[in-house]
C-alpha positions as CSV (number, residue, x, y, z in Angstrom):
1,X,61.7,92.8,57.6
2,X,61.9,95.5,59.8
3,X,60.8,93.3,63.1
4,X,64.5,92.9,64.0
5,X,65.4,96.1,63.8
6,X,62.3,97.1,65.9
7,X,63.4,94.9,68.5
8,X,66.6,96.0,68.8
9,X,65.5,99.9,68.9
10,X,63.8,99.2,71.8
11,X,66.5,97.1,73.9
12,X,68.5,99.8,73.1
13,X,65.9,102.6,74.3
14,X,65.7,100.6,77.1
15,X,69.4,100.2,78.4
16,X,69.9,103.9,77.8
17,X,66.6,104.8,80.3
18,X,68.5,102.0,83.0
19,X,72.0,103.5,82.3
20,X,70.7,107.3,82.8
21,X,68.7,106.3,85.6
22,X,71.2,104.4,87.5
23,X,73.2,107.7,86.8
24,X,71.1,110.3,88.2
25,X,70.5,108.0,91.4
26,X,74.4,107.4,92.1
27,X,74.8,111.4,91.4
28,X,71.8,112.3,93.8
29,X,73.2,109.8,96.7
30,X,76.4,111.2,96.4
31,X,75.3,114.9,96.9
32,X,72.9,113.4,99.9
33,X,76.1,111.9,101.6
34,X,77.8,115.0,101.1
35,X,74.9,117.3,102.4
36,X,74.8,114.6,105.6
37,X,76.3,115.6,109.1
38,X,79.9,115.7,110.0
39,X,80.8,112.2,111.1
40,X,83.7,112.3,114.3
41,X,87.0,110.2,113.7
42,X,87.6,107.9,116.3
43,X,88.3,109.1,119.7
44,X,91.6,108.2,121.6
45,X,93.1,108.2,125.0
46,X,93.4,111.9,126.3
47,X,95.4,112.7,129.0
48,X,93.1,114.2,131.9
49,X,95.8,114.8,134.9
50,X,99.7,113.9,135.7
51,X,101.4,114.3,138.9
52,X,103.5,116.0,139.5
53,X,101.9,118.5,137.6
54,X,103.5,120.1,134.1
55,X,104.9,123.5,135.4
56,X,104.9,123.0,138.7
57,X,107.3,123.9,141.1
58,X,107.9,121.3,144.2
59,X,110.3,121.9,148.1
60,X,111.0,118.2,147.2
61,X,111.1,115.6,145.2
62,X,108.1,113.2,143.8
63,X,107.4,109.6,145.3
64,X,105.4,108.5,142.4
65,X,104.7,110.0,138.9
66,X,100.8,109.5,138.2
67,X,98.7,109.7,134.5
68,X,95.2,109.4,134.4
69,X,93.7,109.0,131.2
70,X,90.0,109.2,130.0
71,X,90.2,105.2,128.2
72,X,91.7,102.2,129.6
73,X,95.7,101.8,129.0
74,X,96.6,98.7,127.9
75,X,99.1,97.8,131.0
76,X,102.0,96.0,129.0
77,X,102.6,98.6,126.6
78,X,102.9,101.4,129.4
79,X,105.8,103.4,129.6
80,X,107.1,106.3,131.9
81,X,110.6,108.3,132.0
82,X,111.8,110.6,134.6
83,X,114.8,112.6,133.8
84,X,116.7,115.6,136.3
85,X,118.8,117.8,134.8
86,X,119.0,115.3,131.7
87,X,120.0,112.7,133.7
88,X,117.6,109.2,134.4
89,X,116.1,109.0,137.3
90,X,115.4,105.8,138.6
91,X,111.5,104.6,138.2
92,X,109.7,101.1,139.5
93,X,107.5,99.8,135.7
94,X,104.7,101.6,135.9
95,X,101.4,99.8,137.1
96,X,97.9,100.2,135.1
97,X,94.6,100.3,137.1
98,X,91.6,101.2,134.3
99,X,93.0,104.2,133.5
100,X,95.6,105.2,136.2
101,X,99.2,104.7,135.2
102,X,101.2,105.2,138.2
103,X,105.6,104.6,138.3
104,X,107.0,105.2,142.1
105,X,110.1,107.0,142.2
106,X,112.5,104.4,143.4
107,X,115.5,107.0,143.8
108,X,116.2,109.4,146.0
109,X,115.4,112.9,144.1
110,X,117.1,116.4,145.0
111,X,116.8,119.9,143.4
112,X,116.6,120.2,139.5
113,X,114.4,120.1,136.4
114,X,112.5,117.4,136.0
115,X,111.2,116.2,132.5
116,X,108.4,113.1,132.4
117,X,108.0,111.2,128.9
118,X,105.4,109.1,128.7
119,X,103.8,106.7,126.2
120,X,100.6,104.6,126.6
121,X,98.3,102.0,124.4
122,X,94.5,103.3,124.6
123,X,92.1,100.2,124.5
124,X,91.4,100.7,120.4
125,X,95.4,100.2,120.3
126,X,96.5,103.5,119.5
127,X,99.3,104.7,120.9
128,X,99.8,108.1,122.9
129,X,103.0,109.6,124.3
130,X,103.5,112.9,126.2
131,X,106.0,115.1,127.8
132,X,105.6,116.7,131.3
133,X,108.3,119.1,133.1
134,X,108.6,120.1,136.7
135,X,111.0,121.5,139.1
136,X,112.2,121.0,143.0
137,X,113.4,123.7,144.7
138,X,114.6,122.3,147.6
139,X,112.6,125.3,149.3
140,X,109.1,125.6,150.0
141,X,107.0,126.9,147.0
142,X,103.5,127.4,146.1
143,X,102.4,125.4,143.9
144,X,101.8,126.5,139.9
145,X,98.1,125.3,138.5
146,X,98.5,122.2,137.1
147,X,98.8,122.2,133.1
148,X,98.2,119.3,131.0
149,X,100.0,119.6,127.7
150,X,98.8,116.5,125.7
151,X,100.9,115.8,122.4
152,X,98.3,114.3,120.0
153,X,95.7,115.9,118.9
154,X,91.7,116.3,119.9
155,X,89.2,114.6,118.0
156,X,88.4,116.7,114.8
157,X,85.3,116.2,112.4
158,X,85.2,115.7,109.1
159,X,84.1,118.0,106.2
160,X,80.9,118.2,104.3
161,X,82.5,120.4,101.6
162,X,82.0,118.6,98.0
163,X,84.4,116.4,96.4
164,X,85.5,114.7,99.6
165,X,87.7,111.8,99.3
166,X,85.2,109.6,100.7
167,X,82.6,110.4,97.7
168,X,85.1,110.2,95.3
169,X,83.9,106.3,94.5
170,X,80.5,107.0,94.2
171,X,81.3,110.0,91.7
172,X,83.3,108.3,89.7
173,X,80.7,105.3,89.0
174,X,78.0,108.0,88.2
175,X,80.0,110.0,85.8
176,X,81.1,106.9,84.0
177,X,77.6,105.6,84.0
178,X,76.6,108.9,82.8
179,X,79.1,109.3,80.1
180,X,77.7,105.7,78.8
181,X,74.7,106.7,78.6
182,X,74.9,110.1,76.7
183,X,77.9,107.8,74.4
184,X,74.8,104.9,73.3
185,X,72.5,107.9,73.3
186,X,74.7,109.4,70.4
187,X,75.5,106.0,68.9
188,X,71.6,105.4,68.7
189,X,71.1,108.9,67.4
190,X,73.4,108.6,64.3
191,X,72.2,104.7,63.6
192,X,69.0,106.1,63.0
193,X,70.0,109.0,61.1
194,X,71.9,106.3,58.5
195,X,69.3,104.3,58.2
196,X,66.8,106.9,57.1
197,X,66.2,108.3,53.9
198,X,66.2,111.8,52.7
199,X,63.0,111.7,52.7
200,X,62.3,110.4,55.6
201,X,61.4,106.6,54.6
202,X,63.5,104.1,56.4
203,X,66.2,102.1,54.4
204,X,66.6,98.3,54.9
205,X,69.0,97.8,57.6
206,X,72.0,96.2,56.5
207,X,71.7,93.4,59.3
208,X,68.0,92.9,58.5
209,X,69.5,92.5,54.4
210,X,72.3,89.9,56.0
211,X,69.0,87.9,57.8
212,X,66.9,87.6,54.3
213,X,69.6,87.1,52.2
């Protein structure tokens, strides 16, 4: 009579050790993943030197404007702009080499401010663009230090501090497998206490009386 319900006490035992199991494990990997090391987002082009250099101050006017970059620049997406005084400035396309972008200077160039905009496709496709400014005297000057004044920003790591976005799939699957668990754990808990007496015999159970009958 009471072989069924035997049976089905102990397939129940047993999917609530699985469940709480599987639980603790997804909730212990998740705080191990969060303990680990920072990982670094992808690097992309940086700009290392431009010529004429950002700040400095020139007796005359550029023949070429020159980028080098620390990744190789996709040549067909290369772009450079040379402005005086707000006004263009004639430039040949740029050419690529690896990761040399150079533009000659096509048109005669006097005295003003000079402003360079540039934009570039690093090898994992991500673009880069930049601003440069220099001026010609017309006079001999000393030259400034050169300045490179990237736009983008440096590689940055990521955080280890918990509830990071990337966990948040792994915590979620624990705490629902969790919440099962404790949920059949209480289902299993008042079963038993309605089929027991108050006296502590077992009564028939219902589905057992459905079987016999």
């Amino acid at each position: 009579m009471y072989a069924g319900k035997e049976r089905r006490n102990r397939t129940v035992a047993l999917v609530l050790t699985v469940v709480l199991v599987a639980g603790v494990v997804l909730a212990l990997l998740a705080t191990v993943l969060q303990a680990g090391p920072a990982r670094a987002l992808p690097a992309h082009a940086s700009l290392v030197s431009i010529a004429p250099a950002d700040g400095a101050q020139l007796s005359t006017g550029p023949t070429q404007i020159q980028l080098t970059f620390d990744d190789t620049i996709a040549p067909q997406f290369a772009r450079v702009r040379l402005t005086r005084d707000d006004v263009v400035v004639e430039t040949a396309p740029p050419t690529v080499a690896g990761t040399v972008v150079t533009a000659a200077v096509s048109e005669r160039s006097g005295p003003g401010a000079y402003r360079i905009a540039w934009q570039v496709v690093s090898d994992d496709g991500h673009p880069v663009s930049g601003e440069a400014s220099f001026t010609v005297t017309g006079a001999a000057a000393a030259g400034s230090t050169p300045r490179v004044t990237p736009t983008y920003k440096t590689p940055q790591t990521q955080p280890t501090t918990f509830g990071h976005p990337d966990h948040l799939p792994g915590l979620i699957v624990a705490g629902v497998l969790l919440l099962g668990g404790i949920a059949l754990l209480v289902y299993e808990h008042r079963r038993r206490a309605h089929l027991t007496a108050p006296d502590g015999t077992p009564k028939p159970d219902p589905q057992d009386r459905q079987r016999i009958s």
